[in-house]
BADO-690228 format. One record per residue (C-alpha): residue number from 1; y, x, z. Coordinates in pm, whole numbers, always signed. Example, Ala and Ser with C-alpha at 12.3 -4.5 7.8 and 13.67 -1.06 7.14 Angstrom:
SITE   k      y      x      z
SITE   1   -450  +1230   +780
SITE   2   -106  +1367   +714
//
This chain:
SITE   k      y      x      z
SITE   1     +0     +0     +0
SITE   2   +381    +79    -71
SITE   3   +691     +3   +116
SITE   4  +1000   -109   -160
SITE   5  +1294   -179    -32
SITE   6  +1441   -551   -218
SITE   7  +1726   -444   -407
SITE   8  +1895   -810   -325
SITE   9  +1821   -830    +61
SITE  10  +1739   -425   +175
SITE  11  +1447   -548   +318
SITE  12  +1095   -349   +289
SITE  13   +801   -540    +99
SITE  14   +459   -379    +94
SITE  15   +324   -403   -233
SITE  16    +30   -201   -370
SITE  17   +150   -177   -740
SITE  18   +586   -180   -750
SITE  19   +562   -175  -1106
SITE  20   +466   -527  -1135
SITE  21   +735   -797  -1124
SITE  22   +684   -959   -770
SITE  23   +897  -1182   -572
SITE  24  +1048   -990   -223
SITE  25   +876  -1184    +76
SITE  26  +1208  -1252   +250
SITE  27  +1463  -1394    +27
SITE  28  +1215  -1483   -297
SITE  29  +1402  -1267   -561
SITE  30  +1163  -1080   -808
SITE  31  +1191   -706   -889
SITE  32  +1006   -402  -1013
SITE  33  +1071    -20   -913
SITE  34   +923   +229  -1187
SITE  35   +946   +601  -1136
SITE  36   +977   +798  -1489
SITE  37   +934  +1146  -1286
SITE  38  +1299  +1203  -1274
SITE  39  +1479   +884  -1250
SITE  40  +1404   +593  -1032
SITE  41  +1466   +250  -1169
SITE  42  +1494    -69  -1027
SITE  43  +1409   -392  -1262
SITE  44  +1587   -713  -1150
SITE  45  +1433  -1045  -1285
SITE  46  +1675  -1142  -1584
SITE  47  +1611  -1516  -1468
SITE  48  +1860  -1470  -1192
SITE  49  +2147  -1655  -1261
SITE  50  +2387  -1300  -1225
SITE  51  +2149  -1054  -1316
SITE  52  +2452   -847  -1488
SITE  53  +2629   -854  -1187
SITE  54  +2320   -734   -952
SITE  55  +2283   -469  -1189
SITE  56  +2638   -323  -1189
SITE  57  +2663   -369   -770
SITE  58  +2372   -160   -688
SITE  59  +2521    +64   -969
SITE  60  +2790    +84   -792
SITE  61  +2648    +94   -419
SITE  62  +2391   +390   -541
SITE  63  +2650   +616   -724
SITE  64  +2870   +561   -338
SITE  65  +2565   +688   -164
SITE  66  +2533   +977   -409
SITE  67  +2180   +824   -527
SITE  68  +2267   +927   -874
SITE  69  +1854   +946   -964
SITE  70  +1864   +570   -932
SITE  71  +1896   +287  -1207
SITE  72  +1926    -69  -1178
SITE  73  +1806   -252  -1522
SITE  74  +1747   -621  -1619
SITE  75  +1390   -708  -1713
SITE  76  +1376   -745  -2094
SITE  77  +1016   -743  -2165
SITE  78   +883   -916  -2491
SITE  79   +581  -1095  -2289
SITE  80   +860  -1317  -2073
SITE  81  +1041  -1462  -2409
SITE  82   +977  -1693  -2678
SITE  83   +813  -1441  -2907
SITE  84   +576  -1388  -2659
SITE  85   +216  -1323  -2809
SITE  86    +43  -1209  -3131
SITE  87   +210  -1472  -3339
SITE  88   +544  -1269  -3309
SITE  89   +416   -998  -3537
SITE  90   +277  -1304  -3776
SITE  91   +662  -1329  -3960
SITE  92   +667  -1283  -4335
SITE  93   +808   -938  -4488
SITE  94  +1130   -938  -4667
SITE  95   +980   -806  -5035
SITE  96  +1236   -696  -5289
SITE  97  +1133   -765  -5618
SITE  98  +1112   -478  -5859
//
């Protein structure tokens, strides 16, 4: 198990995979965390109704605290829209006639 702190309440969740969307326990908000070896980011669920805004304050709070390997992101995964599954790829090719 891992301890991630919610990026919306500072609480700690205990999680055993932070790389999967999950709501926190305390205040129901879903995140992520993903480490790319040398930044750490932090997905917020681009459901919430001021995801932008999330993003930009813990921006903001991080780069105060000198946390500059930090990133806050909005989730923008193909599976969670519209186009979601294999009929996305399914769209006729533009063909130029010769």
């Amino acid at each position: 198990m891992e301890s991630v702190a919610c990026p919306y309440c500072e609480k700690q969740n205990h999680t055993s995979n932070p790389r999967i969307m999950a709501a926190c326990a305390y205040c129901g908000n879903r995140f992520a965390e993903a480490n790319t070896g040398y930044l750490e980011l932090v997905i917020i669920d681009r459901g919430l109704e001021n995801a932008a805004g999330v993003v930009d304050d813990l921006m903001a709070k991080w780069r105060q605290a000198g946390e500059l390997d930090r990133k806050a992101i909005v989730d923008r995964r193909v599976e969670l829209s519209d186009y979601a599954g294999p009929e996305r790829r399914l769209s006729p090719a533009l063909v130029t006639p010769l």
